[in-house]
N, C-alpha and C positions, 0 to 999 in steps of 0.2 A: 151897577153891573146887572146884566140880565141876561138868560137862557131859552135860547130857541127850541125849542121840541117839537116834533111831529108825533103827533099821537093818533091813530084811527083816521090817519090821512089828512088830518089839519093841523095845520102851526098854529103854536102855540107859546107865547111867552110869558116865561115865571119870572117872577122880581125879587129882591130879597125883602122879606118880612118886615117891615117896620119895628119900632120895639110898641107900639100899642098893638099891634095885629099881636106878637110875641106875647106880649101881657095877656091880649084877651086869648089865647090860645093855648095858652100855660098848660090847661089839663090836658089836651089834642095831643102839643105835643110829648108829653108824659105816658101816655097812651098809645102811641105811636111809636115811640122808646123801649116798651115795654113787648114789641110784637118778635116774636122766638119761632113763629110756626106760621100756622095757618089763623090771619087777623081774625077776630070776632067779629059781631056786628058793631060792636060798639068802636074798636080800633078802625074799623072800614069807616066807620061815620067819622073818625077824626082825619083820615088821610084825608076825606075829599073836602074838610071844613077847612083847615090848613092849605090844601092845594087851591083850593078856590080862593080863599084869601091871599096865596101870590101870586095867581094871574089875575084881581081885581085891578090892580095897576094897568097894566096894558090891556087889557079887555074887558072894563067895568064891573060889575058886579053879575058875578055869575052861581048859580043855584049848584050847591052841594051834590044836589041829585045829578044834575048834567054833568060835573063832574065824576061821578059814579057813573056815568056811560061814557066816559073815554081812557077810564085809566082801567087794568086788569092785569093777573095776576102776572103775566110777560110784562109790564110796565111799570108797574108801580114801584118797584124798586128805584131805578131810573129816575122817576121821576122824584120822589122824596130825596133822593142824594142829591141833583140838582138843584132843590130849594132849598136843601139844607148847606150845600156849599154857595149860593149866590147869598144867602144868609151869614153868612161865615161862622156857620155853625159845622159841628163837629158831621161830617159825612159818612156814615157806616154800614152796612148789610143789614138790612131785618132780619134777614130769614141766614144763619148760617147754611154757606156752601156744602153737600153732603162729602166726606174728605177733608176739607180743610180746617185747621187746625185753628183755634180762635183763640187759643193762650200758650204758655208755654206750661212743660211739667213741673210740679214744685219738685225741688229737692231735697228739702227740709226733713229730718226725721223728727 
């Protein structure tokens, strides 16, 4: 299974991750797991090593950095849910919605 996207005016298709792409990206996507706000450089360097790695399937091998010129702060979300669901990995929000609620209250005393 695989996902169409239009980004910056061209199609584009994400594949789901292999489990060697998985393995060799283990830290990317850790990094990318860990993004609460506004990414680092270093989190920005894993979305696009990760994203390039599941459009290498349909579009051969394409350069991190070109990567980094089609994905932006309007997309990137998007586009990570998507590879992470054609992945059958867990699909979640980076950046919590301002408003919405991401757990419930304890009630514990």
């Amino acid at each position: 299974m695989s996902r169409t996207l239009t980004l910056r005016g061209e199609t584009w298709t994400i594949s789901p991750l292999t489990f060697g792409q998985l393995r060799a990206h283990k830290d990317d996507l850790d990094l990318i797991g860990a993004i609460r706000a506004m990414p680092d450089d270093d989190q920005l360097a894993a979305v696009c090593r990760v994203v390039a790695a599941g459009l290498s399937k349909a579009h051969g091998v394409i350069d991190p950095d070109k990567v980094a010129d089609i994905i932006d702060l309007e997309n990137f979300q998007s586009v990570i849910s998507a590879l992470m669901g054609v992945s059958g990995l867990e699909a979640r929000p980076t950046i919590p919605v301002e408003g919405t609620l991401i757990g419930t209250a304890s009630t514990a005393t």
